[in-house]
C-alpha positions in Angstrom: 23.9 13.6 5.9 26.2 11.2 7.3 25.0 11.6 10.9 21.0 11.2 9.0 18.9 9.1 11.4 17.0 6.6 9.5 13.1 6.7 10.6 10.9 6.4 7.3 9.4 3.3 7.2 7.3 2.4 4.0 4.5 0.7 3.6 3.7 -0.3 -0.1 1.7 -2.1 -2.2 -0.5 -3.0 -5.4 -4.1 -1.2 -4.3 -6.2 -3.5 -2.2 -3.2 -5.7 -1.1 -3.9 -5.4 2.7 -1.8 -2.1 3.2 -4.8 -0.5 4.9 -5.1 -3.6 7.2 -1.8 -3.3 8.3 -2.1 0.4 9.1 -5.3 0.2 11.3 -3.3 -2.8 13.1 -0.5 -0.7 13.6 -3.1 2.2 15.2 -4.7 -0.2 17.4 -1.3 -1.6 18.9 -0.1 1.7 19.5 -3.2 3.0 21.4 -3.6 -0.3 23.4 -6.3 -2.2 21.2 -8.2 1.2 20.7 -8.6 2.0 17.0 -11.2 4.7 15.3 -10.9 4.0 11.5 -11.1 7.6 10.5 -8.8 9.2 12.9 -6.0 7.4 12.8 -3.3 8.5 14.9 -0.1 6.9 12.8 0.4 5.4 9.5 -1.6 8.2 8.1 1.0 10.0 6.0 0.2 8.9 2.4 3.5 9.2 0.0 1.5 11.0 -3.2 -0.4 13.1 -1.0 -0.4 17.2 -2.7 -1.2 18.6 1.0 1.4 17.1 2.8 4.2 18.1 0.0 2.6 21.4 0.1 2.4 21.6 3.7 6.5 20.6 4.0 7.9 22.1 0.9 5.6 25.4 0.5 5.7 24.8 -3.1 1.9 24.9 -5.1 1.7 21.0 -6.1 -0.6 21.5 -9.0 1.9 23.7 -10.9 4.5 21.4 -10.9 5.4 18.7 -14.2 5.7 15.2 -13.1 9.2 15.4 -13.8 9.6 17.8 -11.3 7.5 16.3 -8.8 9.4 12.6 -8.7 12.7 15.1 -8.6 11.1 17.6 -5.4 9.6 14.2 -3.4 12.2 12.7 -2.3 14.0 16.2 -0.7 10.6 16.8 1.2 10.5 13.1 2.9 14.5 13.7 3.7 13.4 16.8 5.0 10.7 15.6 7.0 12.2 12.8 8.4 15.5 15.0 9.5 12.3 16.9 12.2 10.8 13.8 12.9 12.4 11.7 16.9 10.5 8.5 16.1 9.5 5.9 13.0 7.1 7.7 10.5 5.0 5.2 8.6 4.0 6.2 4.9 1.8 4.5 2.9 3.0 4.2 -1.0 1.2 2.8 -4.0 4.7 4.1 -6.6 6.2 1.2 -8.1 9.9 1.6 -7.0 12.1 3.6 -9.4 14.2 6.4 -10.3 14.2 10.0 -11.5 15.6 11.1 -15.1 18.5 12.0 -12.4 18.8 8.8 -11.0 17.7 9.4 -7.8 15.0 6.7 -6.2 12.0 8.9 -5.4 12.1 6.7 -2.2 14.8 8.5 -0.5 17.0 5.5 0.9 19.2 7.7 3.4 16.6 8.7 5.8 14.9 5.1 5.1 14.6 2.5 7.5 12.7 -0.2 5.6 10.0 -1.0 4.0 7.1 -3.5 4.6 5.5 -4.8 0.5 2.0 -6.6 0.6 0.9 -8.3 -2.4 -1.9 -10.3 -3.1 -3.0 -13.0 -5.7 -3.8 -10.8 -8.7 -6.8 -13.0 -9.3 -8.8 -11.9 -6.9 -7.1 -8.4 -6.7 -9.6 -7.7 -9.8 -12.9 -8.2 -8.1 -10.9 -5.8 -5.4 -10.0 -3.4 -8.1 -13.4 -3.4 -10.1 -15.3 -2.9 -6.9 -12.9 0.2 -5.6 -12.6 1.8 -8.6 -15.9 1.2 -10.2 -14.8 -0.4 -13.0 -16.1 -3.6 -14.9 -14.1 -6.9 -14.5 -12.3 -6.6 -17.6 -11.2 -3.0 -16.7 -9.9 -4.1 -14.2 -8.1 -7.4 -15.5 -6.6 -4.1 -18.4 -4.9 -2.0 -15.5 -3.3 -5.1 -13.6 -2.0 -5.8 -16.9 -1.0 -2.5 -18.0 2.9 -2.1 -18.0 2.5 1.9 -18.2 -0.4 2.0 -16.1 -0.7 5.2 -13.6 -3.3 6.4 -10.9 -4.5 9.4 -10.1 -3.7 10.4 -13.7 -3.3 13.9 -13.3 -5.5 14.4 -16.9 -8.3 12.2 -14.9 -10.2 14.2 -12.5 -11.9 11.0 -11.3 -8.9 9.6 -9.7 -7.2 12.6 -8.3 -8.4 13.5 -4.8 -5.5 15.5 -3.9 -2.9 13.5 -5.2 0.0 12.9 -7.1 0.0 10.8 -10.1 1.6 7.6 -9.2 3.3 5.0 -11.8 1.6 1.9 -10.8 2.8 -0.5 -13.5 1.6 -3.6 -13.7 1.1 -6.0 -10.9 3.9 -7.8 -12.1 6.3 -4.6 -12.8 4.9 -3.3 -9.5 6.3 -6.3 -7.4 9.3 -6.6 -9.2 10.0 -3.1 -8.8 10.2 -3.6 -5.1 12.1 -7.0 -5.1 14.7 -5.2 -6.6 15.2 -2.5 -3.9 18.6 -3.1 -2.9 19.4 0.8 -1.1 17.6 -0.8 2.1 15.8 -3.4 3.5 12.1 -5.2 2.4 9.8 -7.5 4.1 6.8 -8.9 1.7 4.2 -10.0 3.2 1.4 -12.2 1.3 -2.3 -10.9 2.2 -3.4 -14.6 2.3 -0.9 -15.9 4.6 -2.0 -12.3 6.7 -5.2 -13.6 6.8 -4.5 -17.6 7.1 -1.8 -16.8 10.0 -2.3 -13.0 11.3 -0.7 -13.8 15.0 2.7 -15.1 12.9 2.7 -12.9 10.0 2.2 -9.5 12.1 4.6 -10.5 14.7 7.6 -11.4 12.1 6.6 -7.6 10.8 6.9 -6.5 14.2 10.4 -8.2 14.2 11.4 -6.8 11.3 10.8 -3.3 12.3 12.9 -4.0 15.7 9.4 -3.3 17.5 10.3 -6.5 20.0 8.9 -4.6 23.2 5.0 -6.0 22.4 3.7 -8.5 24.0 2.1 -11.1 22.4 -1.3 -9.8 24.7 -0.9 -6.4 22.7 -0.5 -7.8 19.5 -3.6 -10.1 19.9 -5.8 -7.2 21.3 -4.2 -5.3 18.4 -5.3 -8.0 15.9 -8.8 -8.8 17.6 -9.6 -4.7 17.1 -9.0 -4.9 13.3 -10.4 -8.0 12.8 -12.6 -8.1 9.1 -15.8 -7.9 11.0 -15.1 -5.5 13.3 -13.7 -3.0 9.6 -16.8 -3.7 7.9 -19.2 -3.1 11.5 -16.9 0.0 11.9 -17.6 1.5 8.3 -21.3 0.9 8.2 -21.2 2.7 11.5 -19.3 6.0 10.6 -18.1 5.4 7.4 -14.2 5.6 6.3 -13.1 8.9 4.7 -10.0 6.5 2.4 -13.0 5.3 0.6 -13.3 7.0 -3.4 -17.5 7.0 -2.9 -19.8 6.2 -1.2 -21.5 3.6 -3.2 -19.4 0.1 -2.4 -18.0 -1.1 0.7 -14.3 -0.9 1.4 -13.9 -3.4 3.6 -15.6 -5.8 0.8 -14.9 -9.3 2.0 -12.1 -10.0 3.8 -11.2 -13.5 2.1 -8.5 -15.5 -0.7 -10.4 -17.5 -3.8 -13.0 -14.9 -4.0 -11.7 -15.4 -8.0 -13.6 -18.8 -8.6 -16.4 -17.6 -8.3 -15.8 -13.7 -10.0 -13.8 -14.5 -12.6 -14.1 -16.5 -16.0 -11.7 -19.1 -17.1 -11.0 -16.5 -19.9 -10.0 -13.5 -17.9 -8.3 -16.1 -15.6 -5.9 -16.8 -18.3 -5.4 -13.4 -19.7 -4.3 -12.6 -15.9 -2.2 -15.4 -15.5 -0.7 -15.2 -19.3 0.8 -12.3 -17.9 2.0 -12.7 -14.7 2.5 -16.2 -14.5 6.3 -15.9 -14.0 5.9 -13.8 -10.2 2.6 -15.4 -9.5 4.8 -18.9 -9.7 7.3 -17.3 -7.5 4.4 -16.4 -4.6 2.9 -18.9 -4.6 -0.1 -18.0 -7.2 0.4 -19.9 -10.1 -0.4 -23.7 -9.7 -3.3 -23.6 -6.5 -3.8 -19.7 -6.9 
């Protein structure tokens, strides 16, 4: 493994932290501004999907134990990765941690870095309640559920062909990444993504050595994904990432959406439990 290129690159998140957003840019700078939302031609490889493991490891996903699953992931993305000339971008909802082995299921020696988004948890519940069809306080209960997982595999609803994934809570799911230490992480706010795209996606493109752009592809890039264009694009033809069909994925696009969707009350039990990292970003005093 000594001679192991290093070409995973990983980007992960909290649900509805502007991963997606990321991913379509990504798409549209590689094909010169050109993006189709359901056919995306990188960034596509999703970390929990069954039918990639499946497709790579020829083992039958849905007869494996979890435990054995977190133990067989990260020998399929070394594997992968080992076939694979250029960067591979992988989406990854997994909080960062470690096998009953004490292996990361993030396998570090093929790993190049990884990119975090994270968003105000205040208004990641309206996000949350509207993707997952949940009420408000539902959602407030699984951003503050230390244990919390999707696609529990016990939970048809949530499945769609993937692995169960140990979430956490927004705050365990952040600070699982901030202490990745086996390789390096770039966080990236989803407010100052939207306040300052041009900056914020060219210190990305920085960090991934990706310095060849100029900054005419990178605006084209940005112009094709703008929030407009998403929300035009899915009313059009739809987007297959999508769990149904009856709310909009591309929902609004916008920071402080909470004043108006949230109580004071479910304000405060969000904040009661994450006030120490939503201090740290930034969250906690203006939110």
């Amino acid at each position: 493994m000594s001679g192991t290129s290093k070409n995973l690159v990983w980007l992960a998140s909290y649900p509805k932290s502007g991963n997606t957003w990321f991913r379509l840019f990504l798409n549209a700078l590689f094909n010169n501004g050109k993006l189709d939302i359901n056919h995306l031609s990188t960034a596509d490889t999703i970390f929990s999907s069954k039918s990639f493991f499946e497709e790579v490891s020829d083992l039958p996903a849905d007869l494996l134990l979890e435990e054995e699953v977190k133990r067989y992931l990260p020998l399929v993305f070394t594997d992968f990765a080992m076939t694979q000339q250029d960067d591979v971008f992988i989406k990854v909802h997994d909080a960062f941690q470690y096998s009953k082995d004490e292996q990361s299921i993030i396998p570090a020696v093929v790993t190049k870095c990884a990119l975090c988004f994270i968003r105000n948890p205040l208004d990641l519940a309206g996000s949350l309640a509207n993707h997952y069809s949940l009420s408000m306080d539902e959602a407030i209960s699984m951003l503050n559920d230390p244990l919390y997982k999707l696609a529990k595999q016990d939970n048809r609803r949530y499945r769609r062909g993937q692995f169960q994934q140990d979430l956490f809570s927004w705050s365990g799911h952040v600070q699982s990444w901030l202490d990745v230490t086996e390789f390096p992480v770039l966080f990236l706010r989803y407010e100052d993504m939207l306040m300052n795209t041009f900056a914020v996606f060219k210190e990305a493109l920085e960090f991934l050595q990706y310095t060849s752009f100029t900054d005419t592809e990178i605006g084209k890039a940005i112009e094709a994904t703008g929030f407009k264009r998403l929300q035009e694009a899915e009313r059009t033809d739809g987007f297959r990432e999508k769990l149904n069909n009856n709310y909009s994925f591309f929902r609004k696009g916008k920071a402080g959406g909470w004043k108006e969707e949230l109580t004071a009350e479910q304000v405060q039990k969000i904040r009661s439990v994450h006030h120490h990292l939503m201090q740290q970003f930034g969250y906690h005093d203006n939110a």
